[in-house]
C-alpha positions in Angstrom: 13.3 -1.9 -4.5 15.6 -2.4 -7.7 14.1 -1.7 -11.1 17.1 -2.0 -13.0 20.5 -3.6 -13.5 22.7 -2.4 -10.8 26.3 -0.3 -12.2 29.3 0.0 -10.1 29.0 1.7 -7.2 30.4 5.1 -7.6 31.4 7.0 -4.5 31.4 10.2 -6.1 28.2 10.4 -7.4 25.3 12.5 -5.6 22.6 10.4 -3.2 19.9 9.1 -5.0 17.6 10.5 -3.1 18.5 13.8 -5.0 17.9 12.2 -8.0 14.6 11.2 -7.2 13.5 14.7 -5.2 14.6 15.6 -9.6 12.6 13.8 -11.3 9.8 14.6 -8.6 9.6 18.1 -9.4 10.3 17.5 -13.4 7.4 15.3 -13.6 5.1 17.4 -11.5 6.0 20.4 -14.5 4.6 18.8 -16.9 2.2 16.1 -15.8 -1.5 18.0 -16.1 -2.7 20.3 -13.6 -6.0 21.3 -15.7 -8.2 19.0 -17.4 -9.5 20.2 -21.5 -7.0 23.5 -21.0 -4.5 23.8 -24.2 -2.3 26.9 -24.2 -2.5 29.2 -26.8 0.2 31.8 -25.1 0.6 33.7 -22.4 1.5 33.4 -18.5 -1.5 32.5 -16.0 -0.8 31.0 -12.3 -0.8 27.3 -13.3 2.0 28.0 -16.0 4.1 30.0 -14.1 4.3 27.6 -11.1 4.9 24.3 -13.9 7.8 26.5 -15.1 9.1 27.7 -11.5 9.3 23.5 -10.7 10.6 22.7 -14.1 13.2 25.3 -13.3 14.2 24.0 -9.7 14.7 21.1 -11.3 16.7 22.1 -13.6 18.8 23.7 -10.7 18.7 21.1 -8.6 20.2 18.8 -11.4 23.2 21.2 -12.8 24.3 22.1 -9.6 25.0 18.1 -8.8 27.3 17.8 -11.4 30.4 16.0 -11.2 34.2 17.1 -11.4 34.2 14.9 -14.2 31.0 14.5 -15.6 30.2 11.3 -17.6 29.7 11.6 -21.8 26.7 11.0 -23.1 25.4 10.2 -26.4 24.1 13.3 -28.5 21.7 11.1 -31.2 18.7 11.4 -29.4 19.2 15.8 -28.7 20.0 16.5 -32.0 17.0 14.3 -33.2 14.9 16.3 -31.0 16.2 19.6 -31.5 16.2 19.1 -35.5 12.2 18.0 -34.5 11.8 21.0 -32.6 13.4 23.3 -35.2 11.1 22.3 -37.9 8.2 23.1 -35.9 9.4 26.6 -35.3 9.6 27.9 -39.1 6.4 25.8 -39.3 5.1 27.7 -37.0 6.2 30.9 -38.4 4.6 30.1 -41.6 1.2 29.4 -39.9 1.6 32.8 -37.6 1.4 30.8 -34.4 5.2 31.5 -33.7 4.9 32.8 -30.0 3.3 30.0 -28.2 5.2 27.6 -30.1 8.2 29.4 -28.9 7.4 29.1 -25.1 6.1 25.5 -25.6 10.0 24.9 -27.4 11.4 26.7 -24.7 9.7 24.3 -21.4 10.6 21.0 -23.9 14.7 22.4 -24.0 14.6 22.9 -20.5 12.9 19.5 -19.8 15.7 17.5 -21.9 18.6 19.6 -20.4 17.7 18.5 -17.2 17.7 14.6 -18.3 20.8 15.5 -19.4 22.3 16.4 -16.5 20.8 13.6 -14.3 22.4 11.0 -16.5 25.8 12.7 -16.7 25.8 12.9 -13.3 24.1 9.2 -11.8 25.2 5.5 -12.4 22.2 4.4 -15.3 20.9 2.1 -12.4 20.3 5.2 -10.5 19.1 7.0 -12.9 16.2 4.4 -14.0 15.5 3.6 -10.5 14.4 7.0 -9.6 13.0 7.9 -12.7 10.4 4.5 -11.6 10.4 5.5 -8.4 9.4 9.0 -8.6 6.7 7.6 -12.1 5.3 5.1 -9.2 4.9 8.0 -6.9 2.9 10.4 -8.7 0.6 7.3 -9.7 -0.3 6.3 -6.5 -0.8 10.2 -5.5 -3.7 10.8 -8.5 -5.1 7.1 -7.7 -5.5 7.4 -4.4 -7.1 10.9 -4.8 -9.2 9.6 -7.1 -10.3 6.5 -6.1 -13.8 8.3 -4.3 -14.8 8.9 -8.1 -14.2 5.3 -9.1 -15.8 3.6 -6.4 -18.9 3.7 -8.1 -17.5 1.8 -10.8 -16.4 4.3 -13.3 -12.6 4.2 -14.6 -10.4 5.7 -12.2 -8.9 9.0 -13.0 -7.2 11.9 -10.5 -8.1 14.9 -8.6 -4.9 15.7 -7.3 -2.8 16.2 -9.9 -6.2 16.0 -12.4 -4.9 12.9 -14.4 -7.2 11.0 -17.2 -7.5 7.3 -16.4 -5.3 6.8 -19.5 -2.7 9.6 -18.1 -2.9 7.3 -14.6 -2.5 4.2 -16.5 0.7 5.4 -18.7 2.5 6.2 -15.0 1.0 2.9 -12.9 2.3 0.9 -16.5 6.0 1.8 -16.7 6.8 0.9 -13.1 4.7 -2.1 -13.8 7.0 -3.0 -16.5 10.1 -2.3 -14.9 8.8 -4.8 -11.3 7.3 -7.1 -13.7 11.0 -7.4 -15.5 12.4 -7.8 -11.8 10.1 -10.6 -10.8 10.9 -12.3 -14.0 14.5 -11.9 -14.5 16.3 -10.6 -10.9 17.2 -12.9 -8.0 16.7 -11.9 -4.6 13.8 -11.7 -2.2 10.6 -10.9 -4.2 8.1 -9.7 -1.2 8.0 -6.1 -2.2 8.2 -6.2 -5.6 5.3 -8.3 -5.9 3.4 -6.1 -4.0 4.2 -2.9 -5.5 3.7 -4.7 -8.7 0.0 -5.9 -7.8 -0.7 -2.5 -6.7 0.2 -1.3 -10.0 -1.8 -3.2 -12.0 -4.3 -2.2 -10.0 -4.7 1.2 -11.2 -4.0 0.0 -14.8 -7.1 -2.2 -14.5 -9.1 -0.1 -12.6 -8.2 3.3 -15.1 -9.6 0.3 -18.1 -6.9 1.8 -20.1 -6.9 -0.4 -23.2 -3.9 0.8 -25.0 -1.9 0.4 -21.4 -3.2 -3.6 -20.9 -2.1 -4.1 -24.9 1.1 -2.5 -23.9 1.9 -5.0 -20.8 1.0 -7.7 -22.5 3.4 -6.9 -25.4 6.2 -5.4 -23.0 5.8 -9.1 -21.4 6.2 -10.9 -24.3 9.2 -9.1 -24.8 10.8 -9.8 -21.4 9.7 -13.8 -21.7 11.3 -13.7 -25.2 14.9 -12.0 -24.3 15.4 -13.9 -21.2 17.3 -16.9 -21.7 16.6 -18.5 -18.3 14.1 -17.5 -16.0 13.8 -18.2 -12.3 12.4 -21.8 -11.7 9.9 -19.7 -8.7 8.7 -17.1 -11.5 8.2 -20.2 -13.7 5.8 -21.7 -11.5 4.0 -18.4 -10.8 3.6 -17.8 -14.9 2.2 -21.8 -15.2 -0.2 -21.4 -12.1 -1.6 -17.7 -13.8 -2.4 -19.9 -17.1 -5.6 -21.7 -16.0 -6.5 -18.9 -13.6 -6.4 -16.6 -17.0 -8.3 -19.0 -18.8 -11.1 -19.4 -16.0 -11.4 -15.6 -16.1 -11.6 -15.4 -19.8 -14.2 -18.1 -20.4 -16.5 -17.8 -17.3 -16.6 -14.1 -16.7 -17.2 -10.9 -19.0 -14.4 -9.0 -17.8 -12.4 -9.5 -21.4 -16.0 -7.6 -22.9 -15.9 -5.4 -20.2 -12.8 -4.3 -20.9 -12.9 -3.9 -24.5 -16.4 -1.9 -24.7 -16.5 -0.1 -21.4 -19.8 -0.1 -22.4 -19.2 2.1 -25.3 -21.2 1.9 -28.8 -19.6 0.1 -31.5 -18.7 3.1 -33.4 -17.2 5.1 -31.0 -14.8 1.7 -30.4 -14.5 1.6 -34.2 -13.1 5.3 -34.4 -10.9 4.7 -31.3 -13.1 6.9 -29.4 -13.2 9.3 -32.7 -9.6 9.1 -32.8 -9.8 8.4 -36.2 -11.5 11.9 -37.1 -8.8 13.7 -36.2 -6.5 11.5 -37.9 -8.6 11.6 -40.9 -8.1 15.2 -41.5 -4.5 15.5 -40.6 -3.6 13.1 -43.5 -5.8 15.0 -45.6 -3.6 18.0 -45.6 -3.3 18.1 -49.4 0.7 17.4 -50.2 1.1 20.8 -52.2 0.7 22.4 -48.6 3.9 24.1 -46.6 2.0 22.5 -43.6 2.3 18.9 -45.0 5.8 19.1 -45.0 6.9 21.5 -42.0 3.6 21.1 -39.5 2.5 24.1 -38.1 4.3 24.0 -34.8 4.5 22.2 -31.4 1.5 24.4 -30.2 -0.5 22.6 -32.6 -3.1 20.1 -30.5 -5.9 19.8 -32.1 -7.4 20.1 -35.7 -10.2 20.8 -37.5 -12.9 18.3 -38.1 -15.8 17.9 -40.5 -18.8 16.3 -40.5 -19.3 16.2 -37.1 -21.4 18.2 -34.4 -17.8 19.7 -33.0 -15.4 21.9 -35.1 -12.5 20.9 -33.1 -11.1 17.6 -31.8 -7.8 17.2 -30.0 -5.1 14.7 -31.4 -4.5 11.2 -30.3 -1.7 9.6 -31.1 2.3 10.7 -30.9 2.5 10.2 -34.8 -0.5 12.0 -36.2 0.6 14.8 -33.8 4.2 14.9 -35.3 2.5 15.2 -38.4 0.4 18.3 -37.6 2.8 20.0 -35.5 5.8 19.3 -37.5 5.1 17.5 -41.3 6.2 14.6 -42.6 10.0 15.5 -42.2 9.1 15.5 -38.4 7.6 12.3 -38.9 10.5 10.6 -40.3 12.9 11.9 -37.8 10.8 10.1 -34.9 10.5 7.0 -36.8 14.4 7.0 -37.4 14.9 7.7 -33.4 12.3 5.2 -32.3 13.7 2.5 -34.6 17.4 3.1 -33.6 16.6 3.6 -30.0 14.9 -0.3 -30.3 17.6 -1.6 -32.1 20.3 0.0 -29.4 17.9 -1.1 -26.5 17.4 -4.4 -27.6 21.7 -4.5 -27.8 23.1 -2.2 -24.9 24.5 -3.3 -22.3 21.0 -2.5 -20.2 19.4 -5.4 -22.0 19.8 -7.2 -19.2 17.6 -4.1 -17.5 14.6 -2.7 -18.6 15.0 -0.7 -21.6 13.8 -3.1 -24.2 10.5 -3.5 -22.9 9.5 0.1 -21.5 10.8 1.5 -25.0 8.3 -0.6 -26.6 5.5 -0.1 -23.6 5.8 3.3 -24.6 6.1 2.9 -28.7 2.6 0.8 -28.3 0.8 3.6 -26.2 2.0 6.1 -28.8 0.0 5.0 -31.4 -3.4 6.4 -29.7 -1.7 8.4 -27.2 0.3 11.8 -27.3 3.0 13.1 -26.0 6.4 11.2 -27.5 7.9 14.7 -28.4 6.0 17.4 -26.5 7.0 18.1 -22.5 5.3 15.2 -20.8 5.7 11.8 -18.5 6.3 9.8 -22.2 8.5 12.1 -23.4 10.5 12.1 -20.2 10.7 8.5 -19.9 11.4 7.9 -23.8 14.2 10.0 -23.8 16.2 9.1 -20.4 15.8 5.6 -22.3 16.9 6.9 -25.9 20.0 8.2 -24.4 21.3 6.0 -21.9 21.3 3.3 -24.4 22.6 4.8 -27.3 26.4 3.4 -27.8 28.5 6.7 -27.2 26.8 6.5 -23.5 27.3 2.7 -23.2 30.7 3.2 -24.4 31.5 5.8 -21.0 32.9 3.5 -18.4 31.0 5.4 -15.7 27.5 3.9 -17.4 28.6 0.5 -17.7 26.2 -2.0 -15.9 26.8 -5.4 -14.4 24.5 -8.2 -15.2 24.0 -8.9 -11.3 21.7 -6.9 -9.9 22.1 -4.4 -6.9 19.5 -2.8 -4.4 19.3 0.4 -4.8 17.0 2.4 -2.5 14.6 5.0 -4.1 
């Protein structure tokens, strides 16, 4: 199954098969294993096996180099290492240095192993088995959870412990990347459209709102930067018009979707999303905390008002802001702007970069985990530096716009 645009084949590079065994064992150290457990320090079971597969990983990736290993931009690391050191003298100004630490630690070693994945594999490779491996793990925690969901509650995992908006975020990014490939790629369809149905699937059984807004807008995206599109794909679109509309008009799923059944406040607070955010950008501007956060170990605040003293943060943004101030804050808007902007003009436009960059950039804004050691993070930053233009610029990136199978 091809995701992406194919690049020259290169004889000297590792099987991809390695790459995928990679990302595998990356995503598996930091995907959840424990549901409404945040770390506050220390060493117990769970963490030290994450870290033991983050560190294989890690291994498994250096030892692969090449003779000649390709260059790679270095925007996107020093972004995120100028992110991270904020959050450490934040940190030591709100005494929470030691977790913070270890939390800085397990992000370093997550982005050093990206790094040597794409100085080592064509970007085709790279993207494919980054999908491949996303795909994988969603199917695993659907499958395992779909005894939960069959009586009609929103399908999460057992095995890994995913929340249905966790499932949704890795069932969506593959979805974008087939749904690019049915749009845009020639060739035999057969698979892709399968994989792709079984993908949104989960999405729509997880009712993940923020993952359906972010399809639909990743879609407008790939409709609006493809100049031509396959005269078969064009036909499936027109026949999916009056089928949307019948569904739409003559059925409640649209309600269903957007209540859940929930109250009308708890959808007017984002399911009390806008608590938290509430006091975060309260933090009175005269505070050291305002500016410099108070440290990646920072997950949740402190609410008022409410019958709970604590609520965990929602959202990448108001996250950067506690854990790391407003400079943090404008150091990711600078990266995710200029990662766009290169996306939308590298030489993977013809790929999928453009619209999982902003599949992600919409789930951010009620979701977590754009700088922190997580499947968005992950994604977000192979993206953010295989498209910036000192990568593009190595010859060993460079794609074609035909596309090539490459197996996963």
């Amino acid at each position: 199954m091809t995701l992406a645009p194919a690049a020259p084949i290169d004889r000297h590079s590792p099987a991809i098969g390695t790459a995928f065994l990679i990302w595998l064992l990356l995503l598996a150290s930091v995907v959840p294993w424990r549901q409404g457990v945040l770390y506050r320090g220390g060493i117990d079971p769970v963490v030290a096996a994450k870290a033991v597969l983050g560190v294989l990983a890690l291994l498994l990736a250096a030892t692969r180099r090449r003779d000649a290993p390709r260059p790679v931009g270095a925007r996107s690391t020093a972004v995120v290492s100028t992110i991270l050191a904020i959050g450490i003298i934040g940190a030591i100004a709100a005494g929470s240095v030691s977790a913070d630490v270890v939390l800085t630690v397990r992000l370093f070693l997550t982005l050093a192993t990206i790094l040597f994945v794409i100085r080592t594999w064509p970007a085709a490779a790279v993207l494919n088995s980054l999908m491949a491996a996303v795909a994988t793990i969603a199917a695993i925690a659907a499958v395992s959870g779909l005894p939960g969901a069959a009586g009609g509650g929103r399908l999460g995992g057992i095995t890994p412990p995913l929340n249905p908006n966790e499932i949704a975020l890795l069932a969506g990014l593959p979805f974008v990347a087939l749904l690019h490939r049915l749009v845009s790629g020639p060739g035999s369809r057969g698979a892709a459209f399968i994989a792709a149905a079984i993908l949104g699937g989960i999405v729509v059984a997880t009712g993940s709102r923020t993952a359906l807004v972010g399809i639909i807008v990743a879609a407008l995206v790939i409709l609006a930067t493809r100049r031509t599109v396959r005269r078969s794909s064009a036909i499936v679109l027109l026949a999916l018009v009056p089928v949307l509309y019948a569904v739409l008009t003559f059925t409640d799923l649209a309600s269903q979707v957007i209540s859940r059944g929930e109250a009308v406040g708890r959808i007017a607070t984002l399911n009390s999303r806008t608590i938290a955010w509430d006091a975060v950008l309260s933090t009175p501007p005269g505070e050291w905390s305002r500016w410099w956060g108070t440290g990646l170990a920072t997950t949740q605040v402190r609410v008022s008002g409410q019958y709970w003293d604590y609520q965990v943060l929602d959202s990448s943004w108001i996250s950067v802001l506690a854990q790391f101030g407003v400079l943090g804050v404008v150091l990711l808007a600078l990266w995710a702007v200029s990662t766009t902007v290169a996306a939308a003009h590298s030489q993977l436009r013809s790929g999928v970069a453009l619209p999982l960059v902003v599949f992600i950039l919409v789930r951010s804004t009620v979701e977590s985990g754009l700088v922190d050691s997580s499947t968005t993070f992950v994604v977000f930053f192979t993206l953010a530096v295989l498209v910036e233009p000192a990568t593009q610029r190595s010859r060993a990136l460079r794609v074609q716009p035909e596309f090539e199978s490459v197996p996963a």
